[in-house]
Structure formats: C-alpha cells, structure tokens
C-alpha positions in Angstrom: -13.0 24.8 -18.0 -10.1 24.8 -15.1 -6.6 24.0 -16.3 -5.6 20.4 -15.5 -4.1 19.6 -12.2 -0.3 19.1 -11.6 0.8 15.7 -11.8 1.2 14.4 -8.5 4.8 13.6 -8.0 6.2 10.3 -6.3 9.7 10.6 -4.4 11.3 7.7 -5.7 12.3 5.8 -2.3 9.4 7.3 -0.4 6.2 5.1 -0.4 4.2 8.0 1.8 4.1 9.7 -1.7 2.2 6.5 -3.4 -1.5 4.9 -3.4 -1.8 1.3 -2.4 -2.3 0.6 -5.7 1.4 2.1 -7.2 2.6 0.4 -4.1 1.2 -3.2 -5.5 1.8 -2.5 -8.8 5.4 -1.5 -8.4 6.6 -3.9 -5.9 4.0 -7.0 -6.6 2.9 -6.9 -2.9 -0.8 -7.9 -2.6 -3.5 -5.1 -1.7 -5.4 -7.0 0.9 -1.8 -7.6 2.3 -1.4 -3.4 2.5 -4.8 -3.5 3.9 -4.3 -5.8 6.3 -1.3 -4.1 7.9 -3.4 -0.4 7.3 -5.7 -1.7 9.4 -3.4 -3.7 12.3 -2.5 0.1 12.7 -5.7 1.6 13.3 -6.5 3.5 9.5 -10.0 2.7 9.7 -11.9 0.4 6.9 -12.4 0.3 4.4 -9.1 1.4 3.0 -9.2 3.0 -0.3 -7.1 1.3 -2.4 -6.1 5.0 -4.2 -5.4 7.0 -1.1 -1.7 8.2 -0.1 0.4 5.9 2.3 1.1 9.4 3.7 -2.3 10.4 4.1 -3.1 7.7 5.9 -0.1 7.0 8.5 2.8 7.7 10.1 6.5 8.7 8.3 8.0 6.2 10.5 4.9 3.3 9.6 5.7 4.4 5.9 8.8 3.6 6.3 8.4 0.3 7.9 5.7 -0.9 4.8 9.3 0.0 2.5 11.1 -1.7 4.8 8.9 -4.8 4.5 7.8 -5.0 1.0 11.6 -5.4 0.2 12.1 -8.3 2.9 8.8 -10.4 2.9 8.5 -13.3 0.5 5.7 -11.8 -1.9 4.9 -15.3 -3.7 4.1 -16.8 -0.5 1.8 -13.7 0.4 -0.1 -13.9 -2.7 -0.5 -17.7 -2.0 -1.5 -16.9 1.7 -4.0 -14.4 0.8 -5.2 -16.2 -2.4 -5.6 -19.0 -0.6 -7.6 -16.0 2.3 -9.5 -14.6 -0.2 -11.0 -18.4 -1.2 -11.6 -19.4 1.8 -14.2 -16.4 2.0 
C-alpha cells in the first residue's frame, strides 16, 4: 500500500491554493455564486466544486474572487441565489 499523500497546503491570503468549497466554507460566499463568476470567465461547466481556483484561472482572476468575497454583501447573495436556486 503507497504512503499517504502530502497534505495539500493552502497559502493563507491566496485563494488560487483553495477548492470552491474551502472558499465557501471559509468566507460564507455561496458556491453557485463562485460558479457563476467561474463561468462569466470562460472555465467551462460544470465546475467542480473541489478543484483549485488556481487550476482553473488566472493569478490576476484569483485575485479579483479575494478581492470580491471581502467587498460583496454575502447575505444578500445567498438571498439572491436562494431566491435563484427556487425559482428553478
């Protein structure tokens, strides 16, 4: 039986490092939200929710999901894309 692998390690400030999932998780930002934007930017669907930001786009788009998970107003995206999600 192979040895384990490595834990993966997360650069703390660095979301290109993280799944979508640590990403919702840690800053309460909805998935189909991160999808959405994924998406808007060409990563072709569907978007695994446990792939890397990094592996998926740009340093400079990684850096713009930080940028926006610390300036949107996450309530009112989880009530936007609740509300989305319903409406289905």
């Amino acid at each position: 039986r192979p040895p384990p692998p490595p834990p993966r390690m997360r650069e703390e400030g660095y979301l290109g490092d993280s799944t979508l999932l640590e990403i919702s998780t840690d800053y309460g930002v909805p998935i189909p939200y991160l999808a959405d934007v994924l998406a808007g930017w060409g990563v072709p669907v569907p978007i695994d929710p446990r792939a890397r930001l990094g592996d998926m786009v740009t340093g400079e788009q990684a850096f713009a999901v930080l940028e926006a998970v610390h300036t949107l107003d996450v309530s009112g995206l989880h009530a936007r894309y609740s509300e989305e999600c319903m409406a289905d």
